[in-house]
C-alpha positions in Angstrom: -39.1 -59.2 -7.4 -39.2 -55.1 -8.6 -41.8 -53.5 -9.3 -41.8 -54.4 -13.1 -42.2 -57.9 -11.9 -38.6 -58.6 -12.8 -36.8 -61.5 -10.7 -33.2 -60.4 -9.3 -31.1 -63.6 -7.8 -29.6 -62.2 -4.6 -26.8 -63.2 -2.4 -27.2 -64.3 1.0 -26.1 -61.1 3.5 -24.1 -63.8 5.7 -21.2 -62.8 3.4 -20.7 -60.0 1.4 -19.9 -60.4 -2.2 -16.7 -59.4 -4.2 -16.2 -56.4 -6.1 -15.8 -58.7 -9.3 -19.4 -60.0 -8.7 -21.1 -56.4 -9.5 -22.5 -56.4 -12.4 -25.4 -54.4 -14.4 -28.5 -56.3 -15.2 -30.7 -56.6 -18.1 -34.2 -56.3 -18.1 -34.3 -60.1 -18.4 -32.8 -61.2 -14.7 -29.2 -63.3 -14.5 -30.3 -66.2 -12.3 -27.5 -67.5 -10.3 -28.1 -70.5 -8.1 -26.7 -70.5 -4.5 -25.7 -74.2 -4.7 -24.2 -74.3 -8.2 -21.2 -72.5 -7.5 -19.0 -71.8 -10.0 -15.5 -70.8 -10.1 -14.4 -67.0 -10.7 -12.9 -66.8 -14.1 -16.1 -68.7 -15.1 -18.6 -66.0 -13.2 -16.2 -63.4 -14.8 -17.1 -64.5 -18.7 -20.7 -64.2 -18.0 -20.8 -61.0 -16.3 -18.6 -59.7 -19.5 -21.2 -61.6 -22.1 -24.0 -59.7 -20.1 -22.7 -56.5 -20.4 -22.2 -56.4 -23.8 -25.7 -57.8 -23.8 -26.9 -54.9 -21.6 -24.9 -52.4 -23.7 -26.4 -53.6 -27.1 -30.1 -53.7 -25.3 -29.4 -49.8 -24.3 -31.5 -50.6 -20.7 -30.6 -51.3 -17.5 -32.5 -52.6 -14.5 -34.6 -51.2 -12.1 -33.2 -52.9 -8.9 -29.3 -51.7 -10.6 -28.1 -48.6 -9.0 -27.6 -45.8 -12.0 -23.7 -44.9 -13.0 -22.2 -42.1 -11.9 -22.6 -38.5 -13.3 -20.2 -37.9 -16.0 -19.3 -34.4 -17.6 -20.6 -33.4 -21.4 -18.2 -34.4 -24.3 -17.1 -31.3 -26.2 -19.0 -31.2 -29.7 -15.8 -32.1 -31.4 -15.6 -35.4 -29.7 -19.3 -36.5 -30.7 -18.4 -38.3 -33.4 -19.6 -41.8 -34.1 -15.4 -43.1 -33.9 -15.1 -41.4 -31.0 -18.0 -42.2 -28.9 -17.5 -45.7 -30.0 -13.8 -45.7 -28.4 -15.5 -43.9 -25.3 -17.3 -46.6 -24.6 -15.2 -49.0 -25.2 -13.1 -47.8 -22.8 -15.3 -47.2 -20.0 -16.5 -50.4 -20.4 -12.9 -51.5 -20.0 -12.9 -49.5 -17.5 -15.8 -50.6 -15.4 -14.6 -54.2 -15.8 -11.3 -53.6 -14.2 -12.4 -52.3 -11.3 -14.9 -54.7 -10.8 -12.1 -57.0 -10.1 -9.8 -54.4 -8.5 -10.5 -54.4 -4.6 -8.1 -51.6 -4.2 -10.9 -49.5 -6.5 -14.0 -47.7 -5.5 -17.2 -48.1 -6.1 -18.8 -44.4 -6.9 -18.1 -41.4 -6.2 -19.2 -39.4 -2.8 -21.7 -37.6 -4.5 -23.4 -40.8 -6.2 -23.6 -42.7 -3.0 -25.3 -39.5 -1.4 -27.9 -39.0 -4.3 -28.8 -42.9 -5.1 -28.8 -44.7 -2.1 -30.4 -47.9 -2.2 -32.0 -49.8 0.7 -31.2 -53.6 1.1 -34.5 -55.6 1.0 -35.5 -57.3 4.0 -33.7 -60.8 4.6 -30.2 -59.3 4.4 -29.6 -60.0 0.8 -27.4 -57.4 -0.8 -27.3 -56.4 -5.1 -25.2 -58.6 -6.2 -23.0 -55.6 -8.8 -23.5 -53.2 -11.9 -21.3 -52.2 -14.3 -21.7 -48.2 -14.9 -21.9 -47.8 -19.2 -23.1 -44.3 -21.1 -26.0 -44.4 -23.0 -24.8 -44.5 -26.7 -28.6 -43.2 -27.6 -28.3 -39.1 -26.6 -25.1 -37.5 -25.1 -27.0 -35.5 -23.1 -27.9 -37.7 -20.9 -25.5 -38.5 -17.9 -25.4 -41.7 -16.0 -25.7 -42.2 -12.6 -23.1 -44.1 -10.3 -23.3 -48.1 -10.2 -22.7 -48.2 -6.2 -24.3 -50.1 -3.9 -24.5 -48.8 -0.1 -25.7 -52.5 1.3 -22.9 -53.8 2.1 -20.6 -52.6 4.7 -17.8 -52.8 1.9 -19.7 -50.6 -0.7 -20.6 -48.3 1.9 -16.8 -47.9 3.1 -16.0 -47.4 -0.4 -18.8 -44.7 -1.0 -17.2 -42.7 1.5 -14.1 -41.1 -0.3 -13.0 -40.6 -3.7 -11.3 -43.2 -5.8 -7.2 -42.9 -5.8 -7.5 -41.4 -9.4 -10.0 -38.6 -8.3 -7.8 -38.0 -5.2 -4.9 -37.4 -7.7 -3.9 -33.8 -9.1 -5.5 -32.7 -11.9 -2.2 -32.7 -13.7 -1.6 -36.0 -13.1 -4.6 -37.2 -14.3 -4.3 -39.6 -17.8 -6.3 -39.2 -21.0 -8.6 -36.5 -20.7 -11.4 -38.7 -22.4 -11.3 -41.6 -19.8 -12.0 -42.2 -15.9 -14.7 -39.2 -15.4 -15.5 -38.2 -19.2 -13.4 -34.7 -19.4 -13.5 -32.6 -22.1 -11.5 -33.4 -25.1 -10.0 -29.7 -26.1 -6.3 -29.9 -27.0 -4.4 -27.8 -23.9 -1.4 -26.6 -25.5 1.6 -26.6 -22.8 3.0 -23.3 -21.7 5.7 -21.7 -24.3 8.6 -20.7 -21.9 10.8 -17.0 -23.5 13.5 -17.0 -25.3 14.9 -14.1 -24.1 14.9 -11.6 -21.3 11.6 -10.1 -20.4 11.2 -6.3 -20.9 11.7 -4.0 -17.9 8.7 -2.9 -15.8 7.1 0.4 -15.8 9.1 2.4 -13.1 5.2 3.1 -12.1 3.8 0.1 -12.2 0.3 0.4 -10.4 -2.8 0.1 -12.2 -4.2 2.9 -14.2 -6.6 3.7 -12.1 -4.6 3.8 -9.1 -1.8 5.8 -11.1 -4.2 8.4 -12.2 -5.4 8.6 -8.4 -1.8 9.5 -7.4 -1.5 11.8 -10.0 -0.2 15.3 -8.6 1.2 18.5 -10.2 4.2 17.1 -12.3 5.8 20.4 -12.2 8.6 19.0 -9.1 10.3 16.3 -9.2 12.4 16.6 -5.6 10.8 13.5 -4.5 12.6 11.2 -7.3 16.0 13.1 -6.4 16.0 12.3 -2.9 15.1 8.3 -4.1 17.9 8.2 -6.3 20.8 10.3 -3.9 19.1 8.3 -0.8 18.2 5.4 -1.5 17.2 2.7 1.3 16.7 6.0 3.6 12.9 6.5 5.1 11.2 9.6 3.2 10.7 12.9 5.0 7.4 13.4 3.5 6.1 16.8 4.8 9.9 18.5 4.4 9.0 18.7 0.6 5.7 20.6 -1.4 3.6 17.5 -2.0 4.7 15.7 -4.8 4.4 12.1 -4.2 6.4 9.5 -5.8 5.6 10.2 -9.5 9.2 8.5 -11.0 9.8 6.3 -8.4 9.7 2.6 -8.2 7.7 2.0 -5.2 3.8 1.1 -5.2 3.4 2.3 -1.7 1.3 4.8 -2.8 -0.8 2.9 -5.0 -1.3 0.3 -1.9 -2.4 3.5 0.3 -4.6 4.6 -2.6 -6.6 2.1 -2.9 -8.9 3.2 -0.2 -10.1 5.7 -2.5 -10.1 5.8 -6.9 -10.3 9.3 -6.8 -8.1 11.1 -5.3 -5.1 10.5 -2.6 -7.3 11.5 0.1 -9.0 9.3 2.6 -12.8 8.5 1.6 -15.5 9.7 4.1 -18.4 7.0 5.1 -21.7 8.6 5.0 -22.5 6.9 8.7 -19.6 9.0 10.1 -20.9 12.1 8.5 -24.3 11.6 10.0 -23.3 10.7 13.3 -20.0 12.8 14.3 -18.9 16.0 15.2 -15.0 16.6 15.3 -15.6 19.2 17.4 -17.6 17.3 19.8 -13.9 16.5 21.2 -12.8 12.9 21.6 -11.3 12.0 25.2 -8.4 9.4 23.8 -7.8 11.1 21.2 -9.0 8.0 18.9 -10.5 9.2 15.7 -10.3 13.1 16.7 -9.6 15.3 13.4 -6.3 16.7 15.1 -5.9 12.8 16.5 -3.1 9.7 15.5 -5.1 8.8 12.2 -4.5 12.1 10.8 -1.3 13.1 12.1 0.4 9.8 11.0 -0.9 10.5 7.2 0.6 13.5 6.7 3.3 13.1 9.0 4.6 9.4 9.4 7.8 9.9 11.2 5.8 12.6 13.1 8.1 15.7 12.6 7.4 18.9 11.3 9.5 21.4 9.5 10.1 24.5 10.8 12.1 27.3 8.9 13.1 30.6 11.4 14.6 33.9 10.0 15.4 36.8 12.4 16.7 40.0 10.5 16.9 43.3 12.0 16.5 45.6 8.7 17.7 48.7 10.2 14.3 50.6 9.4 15.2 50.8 5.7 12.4 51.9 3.2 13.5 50.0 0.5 13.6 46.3 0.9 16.1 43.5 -1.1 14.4 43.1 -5.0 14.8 39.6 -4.2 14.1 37.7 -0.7 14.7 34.1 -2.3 17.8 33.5 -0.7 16.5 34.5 2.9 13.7 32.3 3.0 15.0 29.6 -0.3 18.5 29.5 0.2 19.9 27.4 -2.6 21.5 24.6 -0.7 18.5 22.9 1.0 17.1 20.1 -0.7 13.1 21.0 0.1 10.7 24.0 1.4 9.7 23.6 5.1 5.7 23.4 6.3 6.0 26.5 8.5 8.0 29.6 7.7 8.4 32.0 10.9 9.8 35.6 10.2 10.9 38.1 12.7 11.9 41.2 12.1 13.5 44.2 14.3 13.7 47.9 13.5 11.5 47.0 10.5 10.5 49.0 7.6 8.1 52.3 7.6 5.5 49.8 5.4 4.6 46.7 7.1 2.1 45.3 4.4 4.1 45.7 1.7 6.5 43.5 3.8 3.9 40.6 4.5 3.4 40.9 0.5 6.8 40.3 -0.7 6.9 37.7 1.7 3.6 36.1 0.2 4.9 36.2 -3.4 8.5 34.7 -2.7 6.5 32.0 -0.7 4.4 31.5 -4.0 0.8 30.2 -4.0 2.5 26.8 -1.7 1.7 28.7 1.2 -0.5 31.4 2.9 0.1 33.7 5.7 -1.3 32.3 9.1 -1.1 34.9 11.2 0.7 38.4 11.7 1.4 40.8 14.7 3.3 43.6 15.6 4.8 45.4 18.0 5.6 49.3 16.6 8.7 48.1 14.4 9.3 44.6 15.6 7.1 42.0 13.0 6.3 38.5 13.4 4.5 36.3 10.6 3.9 32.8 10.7 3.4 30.9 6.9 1.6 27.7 7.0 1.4 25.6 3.7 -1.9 25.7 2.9 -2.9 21.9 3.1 -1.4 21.9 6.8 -3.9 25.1 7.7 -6.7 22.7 8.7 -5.0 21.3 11.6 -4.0 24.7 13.2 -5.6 26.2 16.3 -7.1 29.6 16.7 -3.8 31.7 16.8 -3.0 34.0 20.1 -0.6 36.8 20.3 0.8 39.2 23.1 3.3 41.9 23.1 5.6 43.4 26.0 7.2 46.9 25.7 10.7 46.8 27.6 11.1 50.4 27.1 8.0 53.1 28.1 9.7 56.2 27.6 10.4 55.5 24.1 7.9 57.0 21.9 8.4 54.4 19.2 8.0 51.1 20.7 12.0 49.9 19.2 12.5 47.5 22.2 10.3 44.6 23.3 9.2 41.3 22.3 6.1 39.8 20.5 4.9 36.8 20.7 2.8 34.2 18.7 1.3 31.2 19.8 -0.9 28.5 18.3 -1.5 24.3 18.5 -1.1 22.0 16.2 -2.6 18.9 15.8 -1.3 18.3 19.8 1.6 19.9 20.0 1.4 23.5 21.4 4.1 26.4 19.7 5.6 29.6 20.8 7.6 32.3 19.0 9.0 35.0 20.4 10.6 37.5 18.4 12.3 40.5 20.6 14.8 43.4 20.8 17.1 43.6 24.1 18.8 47.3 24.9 21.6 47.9 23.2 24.9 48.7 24.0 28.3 46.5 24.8 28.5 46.7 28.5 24.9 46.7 29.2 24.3 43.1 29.9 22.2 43.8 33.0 19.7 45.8 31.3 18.9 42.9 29.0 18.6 40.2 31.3 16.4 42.4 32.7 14.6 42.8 29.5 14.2 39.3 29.3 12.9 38.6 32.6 9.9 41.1 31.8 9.1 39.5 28.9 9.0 35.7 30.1 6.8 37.2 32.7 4.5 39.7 31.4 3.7 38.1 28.2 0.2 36.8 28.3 -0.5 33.5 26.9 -1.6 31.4 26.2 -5.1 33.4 26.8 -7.4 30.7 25.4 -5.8 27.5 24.0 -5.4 24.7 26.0 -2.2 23.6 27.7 -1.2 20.9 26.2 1.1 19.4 30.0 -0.1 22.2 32.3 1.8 19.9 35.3 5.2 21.5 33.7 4.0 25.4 33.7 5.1 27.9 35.8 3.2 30.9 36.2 6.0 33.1 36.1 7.6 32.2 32.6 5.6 32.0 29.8 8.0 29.2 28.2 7.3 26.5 30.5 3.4 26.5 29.6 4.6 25.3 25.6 5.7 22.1 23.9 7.9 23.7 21.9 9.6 27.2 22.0 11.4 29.1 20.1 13.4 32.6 20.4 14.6 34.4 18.8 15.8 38.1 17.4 18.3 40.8 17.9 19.5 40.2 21.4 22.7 42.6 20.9 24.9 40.5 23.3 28.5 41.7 22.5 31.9 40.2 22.0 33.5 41.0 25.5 37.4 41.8 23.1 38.6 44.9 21.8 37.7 44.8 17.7 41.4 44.6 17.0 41.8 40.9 18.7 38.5 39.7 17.4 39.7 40.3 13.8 42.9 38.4 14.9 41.0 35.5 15.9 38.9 35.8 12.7 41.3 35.7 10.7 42.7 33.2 12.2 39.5 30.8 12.3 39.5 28.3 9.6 36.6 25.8 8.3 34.2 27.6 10.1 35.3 26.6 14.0 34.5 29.8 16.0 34.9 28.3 19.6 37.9 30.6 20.2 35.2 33.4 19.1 32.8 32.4 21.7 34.6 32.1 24.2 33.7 35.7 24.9 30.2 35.9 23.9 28.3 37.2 26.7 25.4 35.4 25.9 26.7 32.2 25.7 28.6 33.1 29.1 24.6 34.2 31.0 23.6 31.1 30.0 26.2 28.9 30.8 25.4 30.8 34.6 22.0 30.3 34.5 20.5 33.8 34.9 19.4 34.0 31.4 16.9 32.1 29.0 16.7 29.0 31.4 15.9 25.7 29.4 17.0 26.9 25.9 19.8 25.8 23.7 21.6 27.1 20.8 22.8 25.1 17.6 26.7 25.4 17.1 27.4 28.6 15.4 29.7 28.2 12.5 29.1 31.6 10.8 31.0 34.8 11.2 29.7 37.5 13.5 26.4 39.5 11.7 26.8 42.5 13.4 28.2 45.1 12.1 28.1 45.7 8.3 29.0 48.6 6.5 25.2 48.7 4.1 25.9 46.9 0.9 29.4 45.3 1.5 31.0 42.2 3.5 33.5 44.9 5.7 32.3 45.1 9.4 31.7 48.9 10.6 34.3 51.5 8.9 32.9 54.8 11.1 34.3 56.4 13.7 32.6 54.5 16.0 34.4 51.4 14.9 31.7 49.0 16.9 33.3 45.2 17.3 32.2 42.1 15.2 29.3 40.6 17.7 26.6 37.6 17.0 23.9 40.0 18.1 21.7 38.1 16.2 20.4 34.6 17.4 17.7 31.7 17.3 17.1 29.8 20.7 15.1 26.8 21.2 13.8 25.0 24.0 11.3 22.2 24.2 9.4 20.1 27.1 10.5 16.4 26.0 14.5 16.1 25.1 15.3 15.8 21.6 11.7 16.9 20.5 14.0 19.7 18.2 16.4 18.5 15.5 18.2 21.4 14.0 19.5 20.9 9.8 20.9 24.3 9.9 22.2 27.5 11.6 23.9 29.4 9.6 23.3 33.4 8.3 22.4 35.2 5.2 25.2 36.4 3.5 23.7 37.5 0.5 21.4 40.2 1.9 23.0 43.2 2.5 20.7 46.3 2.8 21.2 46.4 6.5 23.7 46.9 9.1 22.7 43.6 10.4 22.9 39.7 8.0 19.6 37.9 8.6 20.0 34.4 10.5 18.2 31.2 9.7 17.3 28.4 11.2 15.4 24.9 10.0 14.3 22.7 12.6 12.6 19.4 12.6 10.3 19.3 15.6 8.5 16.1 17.1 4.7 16.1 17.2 1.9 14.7 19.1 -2.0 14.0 18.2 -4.6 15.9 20.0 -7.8 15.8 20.5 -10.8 17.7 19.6 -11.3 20.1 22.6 -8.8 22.6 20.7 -10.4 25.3 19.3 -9.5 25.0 15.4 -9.0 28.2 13.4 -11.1 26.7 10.8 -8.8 27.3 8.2 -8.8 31.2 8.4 -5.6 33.0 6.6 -5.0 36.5 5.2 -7.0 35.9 1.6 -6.4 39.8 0.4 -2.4 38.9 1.0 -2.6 35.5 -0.7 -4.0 37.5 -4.0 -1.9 39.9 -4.0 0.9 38.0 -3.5 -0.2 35.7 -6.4 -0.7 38.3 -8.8 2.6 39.7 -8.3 4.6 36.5 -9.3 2.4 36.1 -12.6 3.0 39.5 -13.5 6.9 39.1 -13.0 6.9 36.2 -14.9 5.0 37.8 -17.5 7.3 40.9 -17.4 10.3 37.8 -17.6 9.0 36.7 -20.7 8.3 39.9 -22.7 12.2 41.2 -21.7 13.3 38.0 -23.1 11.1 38.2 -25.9 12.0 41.4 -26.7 15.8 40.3 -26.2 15.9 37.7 -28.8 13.9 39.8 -31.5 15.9 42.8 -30.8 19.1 40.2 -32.3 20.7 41.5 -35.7 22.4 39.4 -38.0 25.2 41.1 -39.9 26.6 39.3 -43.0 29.9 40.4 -43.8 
């Protein structure tokens, strides 16, 4: 009995019934006696006669588990024709698996939510069939399962083989679980080709966050020439990938919308100091996260000019081509310019070598030792990662009122790698080659650094030469080592050299003899020279020395190296300044690649100091040439007269 006082005839739990035996009850019972048996198809016709009963009545049961939930209709399929074919085929439906035993009952979830408990005496429901109210939409049916019997409840466990199916796969979208009715179109394949992305195809966002001047496009010439080849980021002036095809950029970007730059968390601005120091090096400001985002491959470019300009007051109109020589592909990070017997005015030097360098760059540091000048150039988004810089001077010659003989020398860190230059003068003359290996022994002893900066491997420094206690080294200037031939033979062998091989040449250059011998600059190395001899120049021509003196063709002018791990140094070119030629002496350059390190935070930082006075200056003179560019040319084409004859 329920509790409406409605009898349900039950089956005896010593068996369990069959899945075709489940049906839905009316609210008058369906007595079934348990020694009349009759046969199935029989008991099959009545369940059907009382489900249609049941569906006309609109009720069900109390003691009949509800059908399962079934999803909304869409409006469009509320129709009286359609609902009627709904239910007619659920009802379908229902019957079939009633007599299916491969079917399920209900799904998981209907078992979980109704879950009926057999009555004592280990009688089991006998069925229901699951039907949708006709009377409100709305209104959504509950599942039809029974969890009595071991069968159901094995049933109730896992989905039915159509749920387990693909969606895809799944037949008439109005049948099984109800879905929606909506027409789904299938996918329109193209006709043709599809258009070409964007060479740029990153999201607006992220392209306007790796937007950067648009003014050089050097970075989408090297992808075209080079393509495949990794890109030597810092050798160029900062303009990232704006033509290219690669979303590298965008991918790095998207730690921050705003700008290229890495975001700051407010927790690390609160709790850390960069100068604190950091004893791994993990994290530090000069450490591996830094130096590998502005220098991947971990090399730095390194431009070196020596000149010795012959104390001349009036300096070249134009210095492009000694420090932007026309055949290489990008600007360095660090220009380094020593200069011997320089002129009377050394600021208005250090300006014109701000305004060539253009706003790109700003002026490090400068010293001086009476005529001998060394500057160091820094671009300016590398300045932050310098150390204070150092410098020392040593005087080779005392008697010498004008200090024209000595050596000066610079010395700074960055991020962990500690540099030297040395710029210097040796005595002159062709036979004296004791006198300057003299010279240069003073020098590696008696200069004085580093005084306050760290050393970087102090287990490879000597106290006695200032080159060991550096990472990397480099020397250079007018070291006025001769050609040991009379002038007459070396202009035989030059004119005999062809495609720039000048072995034959230096097989009597004295400084390449001292340091095959070892008593002079111990540790450095030279690139392979393949320029003709700089040294000496009748002023403002290519013919060497035409006075009475009639000096011999020597490569008095040189750039030495030397570093503390092999291969740290990677020379691109060693070659001289032909172009220049206010001076008895062509300028030689150099451009290195040079391997760095990350530091740590125990190196005193210059803090981003630089000559600001020099930077102005230097600025304004390039807008007022260019403004003096424009009016001549101005003034050019206006000044034009057409003549009609």
């Amino acid at each position: 009995m329920t509790e409406n006082g409605e009898e349900c005839t039950l089956h005896q739990s010593g068996e369990a019934p069959a899945k075709g035996n489940s049906v839905a009850n009316d609210s008058k019972p369906i007595k079934t006696s348990l020694v009349d048996v009759k046969s199935p198809s029989e008991h099959n016709d009545e369940l059907k006669i009382a489900a249609a009963d049941k569906l006309a009545g609109g009720e069900f049961s109390p003691c009949q588990p509800r059908p399962p939930l079934l999803p909304r209709l869409s409006r469009s399929s509320r129709s009286g024709s359609v609902e009627e074919t709904v239910r007619t085929r659920r009802l379908r439906n229902s019957q079939e698996s009633l007599s299916d035993p491969a079917e399920t009952g209900s799904s998981t979830d209907s078992l979980r939510e109704d879950q009926t408990v057999p009555p004592p005496g280990g009688f089991v429901l006998s069925g229901a069939v699951a039907i949708r109210n006709n009377q409100d939409s709305n209104v959504r049916p509950r599942s039809a399962a029974t969890t009595g019997s071991p069968v159901f409840r094995d049933r109730g466990s896992s989905l039915s083989e159509y749920e387990r199916r693909p969606r895809s796969q799944q037949s008439n979208p109005t049948d099984h679980r109800g879905r929606s009715a909506k027409l789904r179109l299938s996918p329109v394949q193209p006709t043709g080709t599809l258009p070409a992305l964007e060479k740029s195809f990153a999201s607006a966002t992220l392209r306007a966050a790796n937007r950067i001047d648009r003014d050089c496009l050097d970075y989408a010439v090297l992808a075209r020439e080079k393509l495949g080849e990794r890109l030597h980021r810092n050798l160029s002036d900062s303009r990232l990938l704006e033509n290219m095809g690669s979303d590298s950029a965008s991918v790095n970007s998207m730690r921050s919308t705003y700008s290229v730059l890495s975001p700051i968390r407010p927790q690390d601005v609160r709790n850390r100091s960069f100068l604190e120091g950091s004893v791994l090096g993990s994290g530090a400001l000069l450490g591996a996260e830094e130096l590998d985002r502005y220098f991947p491959d971990r090399r730095v470019g390194v431009y070196v000019a020596t000149w010795n300009m012959q104390g001349e007051k009036g300096l070249p109109t134009n210095l492009d081509d000694l420090l932007l020589p026309t055949d290489s592909e990008f600007a360095q990070d660090f220009y380094i310019i020593g200069v011997q017997e320089g002129c009377p005015d050394r600021r208005e030097w250090e300006t014109r070598l701000q305004e060539t360098l253009g706003p790109y760059y700003v002026m490090l540091y400068a010293a001086s030792h009476g005529v001998l000048y060394l500057t160091v150039f820094v671009r300016r988004d590398l300045i932050w990662f310098c150390s204070e810089v150092e410098h020392a001077t040593v005087t080779t010659r005392i008697i010498s009122q004008i200090k024209t003989k000595g050596a000066v020398g610079i010395a700074f860190t960055f991020f962990g790698t500690s540099f030297l230059f040395i710029t210097s003068h040796f005595t002159s003359g062709d036979a004296k080659v004791y006198e300057r290996i003299l010279d240069y022994n003073k020098i590696v002893e008696a200069l004085a650094l580093p005084k306050g900066l760290p050393d970087t491997n102090p287990y490879r420094s000597t106290p006695s030469d200032v080159t060991t206690r550096f990472d990397q080294v480099f020397w250079f200037g007018d070291f006025n080592f001769r050609l040991s031939k009379d002038r007459t033979d070396v202009e035989t062998i030059m004119n005999r050299t062809a495609g720039g091989e000048m072995g034959p040449l230096l097989e009597h250059d004295q400084l390449s003899k001292e340091m095959k011998d070892g008593s002079i600059f111990k540790g450095f190395q030279e690139a392979p020279i393949h320029f003709y001899p700089t040294y000496k120049f009748d002023i403002g021509c290519d013919i060497y020395d035409t006075t009475s003196k009639q000096r011999t063709p020597s490569y008095t002018d040189r750039i030495l190296f030397r570093n503390r791990q092999a291969d740290d140094i990677k020379v691109l070119k060693y070659t001289s300044c032909s172009n220049i030629k206010t001076s008895d002496h062509r300028p030689v350059i150099g451009v290195f690649q040079v391997k760095l390190r990350p530091g740590r935070d125990n190196i005193p930082l210059g803090a981003g100091q630089f000559d600001r006075g020099l930077y102005l200056e230097g600025i304004r003179r390039r807008i007022t040439r260019e403004l003096k560019r424009r009016e001549a040319m101005k003034n050019q084409s206006s000044s034009t007269i057409c003549t009609i004859s």
